[in-house]
C-alpha positions as a Markdown table, in Angstrom:
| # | Residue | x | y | z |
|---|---|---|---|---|
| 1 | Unk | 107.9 | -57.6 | 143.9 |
| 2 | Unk | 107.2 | -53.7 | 144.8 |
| 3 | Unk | 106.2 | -51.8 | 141.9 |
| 4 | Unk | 106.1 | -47.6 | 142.8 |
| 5 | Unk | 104.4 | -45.2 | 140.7 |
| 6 | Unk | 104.1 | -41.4 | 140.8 |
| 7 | Unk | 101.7 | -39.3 | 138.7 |
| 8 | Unk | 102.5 | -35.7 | 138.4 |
| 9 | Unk | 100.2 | -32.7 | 137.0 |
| 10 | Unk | 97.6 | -30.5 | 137.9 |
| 11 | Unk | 94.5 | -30.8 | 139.7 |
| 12 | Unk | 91.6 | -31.4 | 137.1 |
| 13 | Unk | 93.4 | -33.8 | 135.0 |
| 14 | Unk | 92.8 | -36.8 | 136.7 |
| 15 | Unk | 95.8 | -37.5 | 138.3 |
| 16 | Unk | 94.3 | -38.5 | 141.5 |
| 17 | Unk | 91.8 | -40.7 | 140.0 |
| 18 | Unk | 94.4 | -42.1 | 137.8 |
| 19 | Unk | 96.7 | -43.2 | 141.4 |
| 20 | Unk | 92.9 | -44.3 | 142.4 |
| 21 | Unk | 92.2 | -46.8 | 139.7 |
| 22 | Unk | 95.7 | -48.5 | 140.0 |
| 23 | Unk | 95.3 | -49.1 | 143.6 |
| 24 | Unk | 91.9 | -50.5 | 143.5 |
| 25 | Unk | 92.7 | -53.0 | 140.6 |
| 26 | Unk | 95.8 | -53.9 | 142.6 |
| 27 | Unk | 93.9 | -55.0 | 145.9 |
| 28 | Unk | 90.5 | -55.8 | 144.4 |
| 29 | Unk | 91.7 | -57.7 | 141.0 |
| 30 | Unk | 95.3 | -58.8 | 141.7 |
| 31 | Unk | 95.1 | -59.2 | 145.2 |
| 32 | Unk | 97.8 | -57.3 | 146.4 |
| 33 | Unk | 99.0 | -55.2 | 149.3 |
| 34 | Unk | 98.9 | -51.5 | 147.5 |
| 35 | Unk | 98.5 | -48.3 | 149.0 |
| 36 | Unk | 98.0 | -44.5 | 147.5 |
| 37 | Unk | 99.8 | -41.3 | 148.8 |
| 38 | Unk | 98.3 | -38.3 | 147.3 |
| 39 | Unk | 99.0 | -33.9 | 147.5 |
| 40 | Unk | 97.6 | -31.2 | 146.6 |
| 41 | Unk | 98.9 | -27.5 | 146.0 |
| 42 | Unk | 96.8 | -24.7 | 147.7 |
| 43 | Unk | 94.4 | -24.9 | 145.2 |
| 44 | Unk | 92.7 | -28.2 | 144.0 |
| 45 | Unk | 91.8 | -27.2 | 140.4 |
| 46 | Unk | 94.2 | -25.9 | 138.5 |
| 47 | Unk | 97.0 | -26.2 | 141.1 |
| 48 | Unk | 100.3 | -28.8 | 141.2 |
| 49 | Unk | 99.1 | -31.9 | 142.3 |
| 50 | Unk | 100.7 | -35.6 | 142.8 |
| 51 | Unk | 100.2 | -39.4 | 143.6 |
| 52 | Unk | 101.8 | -42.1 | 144.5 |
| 53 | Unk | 101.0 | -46.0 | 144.4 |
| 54 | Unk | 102.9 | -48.5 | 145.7 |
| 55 | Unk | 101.9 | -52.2 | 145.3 |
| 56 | Unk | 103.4 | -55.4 | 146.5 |
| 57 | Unk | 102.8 | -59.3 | 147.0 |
| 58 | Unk | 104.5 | -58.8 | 149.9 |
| 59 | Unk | 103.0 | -56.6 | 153.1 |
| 60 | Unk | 103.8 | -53.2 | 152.5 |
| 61 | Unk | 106.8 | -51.4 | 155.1 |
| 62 | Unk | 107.1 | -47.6 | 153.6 |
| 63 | Unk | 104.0 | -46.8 | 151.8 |
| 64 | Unk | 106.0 | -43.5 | 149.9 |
| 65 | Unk | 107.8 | -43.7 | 146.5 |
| 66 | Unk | 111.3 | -43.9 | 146.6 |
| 67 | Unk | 112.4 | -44.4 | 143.3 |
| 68 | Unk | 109.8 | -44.9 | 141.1 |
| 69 | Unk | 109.7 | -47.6 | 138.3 |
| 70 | Unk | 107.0 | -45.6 | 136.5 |
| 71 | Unk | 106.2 | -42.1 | 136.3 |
| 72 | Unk | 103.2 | -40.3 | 134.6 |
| 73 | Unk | 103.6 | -36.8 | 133.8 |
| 74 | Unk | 100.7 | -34.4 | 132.8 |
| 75 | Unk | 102.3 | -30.9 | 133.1 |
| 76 | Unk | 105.8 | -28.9 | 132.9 |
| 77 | Unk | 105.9 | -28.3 | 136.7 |
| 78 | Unk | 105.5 | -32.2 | 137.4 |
| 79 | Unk | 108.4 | -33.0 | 134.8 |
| 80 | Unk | 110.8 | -30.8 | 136.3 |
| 81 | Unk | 110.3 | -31.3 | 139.6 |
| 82 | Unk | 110.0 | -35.7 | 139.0 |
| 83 | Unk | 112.1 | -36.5 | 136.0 |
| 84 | Unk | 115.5 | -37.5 | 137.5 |
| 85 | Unk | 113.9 | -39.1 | 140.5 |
| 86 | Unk | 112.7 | -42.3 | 138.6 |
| 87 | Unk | 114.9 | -45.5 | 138.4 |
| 88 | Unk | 117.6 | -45.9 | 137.0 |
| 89 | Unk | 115.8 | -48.7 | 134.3 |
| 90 | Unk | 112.4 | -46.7 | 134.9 |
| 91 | Unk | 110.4 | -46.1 | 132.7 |
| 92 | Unk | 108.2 | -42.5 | 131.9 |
| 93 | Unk | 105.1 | -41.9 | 130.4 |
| 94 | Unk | 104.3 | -37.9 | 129.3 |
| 95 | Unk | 101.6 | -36.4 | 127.8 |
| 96 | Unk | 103.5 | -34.1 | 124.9 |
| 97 | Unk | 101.0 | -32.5 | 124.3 |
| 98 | Unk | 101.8 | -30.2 | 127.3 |
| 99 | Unk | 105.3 | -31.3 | 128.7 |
| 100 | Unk | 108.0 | -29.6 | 126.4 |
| 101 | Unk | 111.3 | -30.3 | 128.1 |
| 102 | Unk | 111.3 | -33.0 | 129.8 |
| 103 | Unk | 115.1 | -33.8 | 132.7 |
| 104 | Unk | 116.2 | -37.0 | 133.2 |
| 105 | Unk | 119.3 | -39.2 | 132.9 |
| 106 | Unk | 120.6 | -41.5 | 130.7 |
| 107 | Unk | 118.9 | -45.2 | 130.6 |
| 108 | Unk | 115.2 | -44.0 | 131.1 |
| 109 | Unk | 112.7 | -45.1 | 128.3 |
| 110 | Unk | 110.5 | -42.6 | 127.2 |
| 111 | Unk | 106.7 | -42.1 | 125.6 |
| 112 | Unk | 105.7 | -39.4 | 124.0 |
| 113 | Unk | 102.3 | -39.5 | 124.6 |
| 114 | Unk | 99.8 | -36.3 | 123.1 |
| 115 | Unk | 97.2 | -37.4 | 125.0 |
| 116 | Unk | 95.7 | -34.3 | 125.7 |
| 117 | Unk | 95.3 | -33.2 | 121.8 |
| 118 | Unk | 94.1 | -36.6 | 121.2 |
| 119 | Unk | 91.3 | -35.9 | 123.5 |
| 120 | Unk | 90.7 | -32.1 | 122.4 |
| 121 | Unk | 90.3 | -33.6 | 118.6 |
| 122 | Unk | 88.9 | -36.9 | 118.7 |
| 123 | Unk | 86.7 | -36.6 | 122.2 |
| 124 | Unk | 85.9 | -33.2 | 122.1 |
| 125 | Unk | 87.2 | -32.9 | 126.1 |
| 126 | Unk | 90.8 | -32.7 | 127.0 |
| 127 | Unk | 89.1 | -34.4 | 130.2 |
| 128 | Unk | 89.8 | -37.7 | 129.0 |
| 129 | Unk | 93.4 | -37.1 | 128.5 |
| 130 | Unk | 94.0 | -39.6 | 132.3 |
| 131 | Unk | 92.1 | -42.4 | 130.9 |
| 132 | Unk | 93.7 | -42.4 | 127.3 |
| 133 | Unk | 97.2 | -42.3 | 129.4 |
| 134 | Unk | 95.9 | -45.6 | 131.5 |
| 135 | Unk | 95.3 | -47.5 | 128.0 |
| 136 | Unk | 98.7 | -47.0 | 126.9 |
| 137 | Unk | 100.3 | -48.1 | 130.2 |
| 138 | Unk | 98.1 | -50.8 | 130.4 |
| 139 | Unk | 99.0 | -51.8 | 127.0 |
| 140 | Unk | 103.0 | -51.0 | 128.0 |
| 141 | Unk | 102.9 | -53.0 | 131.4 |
| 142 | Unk | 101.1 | -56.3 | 133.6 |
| 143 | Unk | 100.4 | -53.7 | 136.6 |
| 144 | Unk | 96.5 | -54.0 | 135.2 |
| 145 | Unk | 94.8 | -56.3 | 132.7 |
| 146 | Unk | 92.8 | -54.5 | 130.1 |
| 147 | Unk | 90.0 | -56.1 | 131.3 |
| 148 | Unk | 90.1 | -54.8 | 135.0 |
| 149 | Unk | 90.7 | -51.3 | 133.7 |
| 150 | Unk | 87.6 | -51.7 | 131.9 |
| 151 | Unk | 85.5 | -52.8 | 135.3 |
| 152 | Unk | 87.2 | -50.2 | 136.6 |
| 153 | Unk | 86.0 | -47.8 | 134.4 |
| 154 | Unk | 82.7 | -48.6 | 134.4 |
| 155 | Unk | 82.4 | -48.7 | 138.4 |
| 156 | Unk | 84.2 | -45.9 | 139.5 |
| 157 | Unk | 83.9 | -43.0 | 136.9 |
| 158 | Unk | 80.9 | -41.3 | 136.6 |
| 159 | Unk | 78.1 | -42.4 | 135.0 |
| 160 | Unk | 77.6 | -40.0 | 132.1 |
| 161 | Unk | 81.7 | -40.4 | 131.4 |
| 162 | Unk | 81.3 | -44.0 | 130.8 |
| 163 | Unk | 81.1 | -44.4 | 127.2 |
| 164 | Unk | 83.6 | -41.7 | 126.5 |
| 165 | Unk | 86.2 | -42.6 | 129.3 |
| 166 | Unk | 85.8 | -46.4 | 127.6 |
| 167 | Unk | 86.6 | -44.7 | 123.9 |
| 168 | Unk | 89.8 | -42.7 | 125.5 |
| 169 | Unk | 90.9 | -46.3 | 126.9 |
| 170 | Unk | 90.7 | -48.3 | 124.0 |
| 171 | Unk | 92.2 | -45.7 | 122.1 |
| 172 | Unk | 95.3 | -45.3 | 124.4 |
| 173 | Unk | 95.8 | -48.9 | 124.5 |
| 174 | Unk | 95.9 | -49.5 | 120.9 |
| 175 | Unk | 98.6 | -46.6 | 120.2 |
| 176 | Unk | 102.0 | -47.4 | 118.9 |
| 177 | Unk | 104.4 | -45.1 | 120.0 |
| 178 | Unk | 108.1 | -45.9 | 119.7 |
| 179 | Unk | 109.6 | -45.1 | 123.0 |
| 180 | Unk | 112.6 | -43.0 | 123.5 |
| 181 | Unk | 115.7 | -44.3 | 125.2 |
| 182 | Unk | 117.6 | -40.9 | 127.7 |
């Protein structure tokens, strides 16, 4: 079983972390083979910026995406440049609240996830938009066990994010958004 996962958006929103989190609960919680590819554009904040994780029970050959079966989009660039490139049964999480056009081809299912106005209104921070994101895919796949995520949470983020990161989780996983079929 290979799973491959790319997160697209800017640096800032957590993409990186997000790519992070999935790898370590692969290898430390699942036991695993997983590894992490990550860019940035010339600038870290603010600038285009992607991961990808690849995990396997088996030992891993290629460590780069080639088609992935998930992909997590947090900005326009990141959708136009990744939306045809997933599977052709893969499946695409977006946050809708930024992403307004969204390419791809026919057979993808599709979230429309606001996760960045979610945060902005009910978390005062659209910082949290990442972690909201990782509840709903939690909740939408067996890559992580709720449980993990939330060790996760409360061992890598910082300490002053805990509580909040922990609210954006729970509320992500417990959304109920109809997916979309391209």
């Amino acid at each position: 079983m290979r799973t491959e996962i790319k997160i697209g958006g800017y640096g800032g929103q957590g993409v990186i972390t997000l790519g992070r989190m999935l790898t370590q609960c692969a290898v430390h919680y699942k036991k695993l083979a997983a590894v992490q590819t990550s860019a940035y554009g010339v600038a870290a904040r603010g600038g285009s910026c992607w991961t990808e994780v690849v995990i396997s029970d088996e030992d891993i050959d290629y460590p780069r995406v080639i088609k992935p079966d998930y992909l997590i989009i947090f900005s326009q660039d990141a959708a136009l440049k990744y939306g045809k490139m997933i599977k052709d049964d893969g499946v695409i999480l977006y946050d809708s609240s930024i992403v307004k056009e969204l390419p791809t081809k026919k057979g993808i299912t599709i979230h429309q996830i606001p996760a960045t106005r979610i945060c902005r209104e009910k978390f005062k921070s659209p910082l949290y938009a990442n972690i909201l994101m990782l509840g709903f895919f939690v909740a939408l796949t067996n890559v992580m066990s709720k449980k993990d995520a939330r060790k996760l949470i409360k061992t890598t983020l910082p300490k002053h994010t805990i509580e909040s990161n922990l609210k954006a989780f729970e509320y992500g996983h417990s959304l109920k958004i109809k997916p979309a079929v391209a």
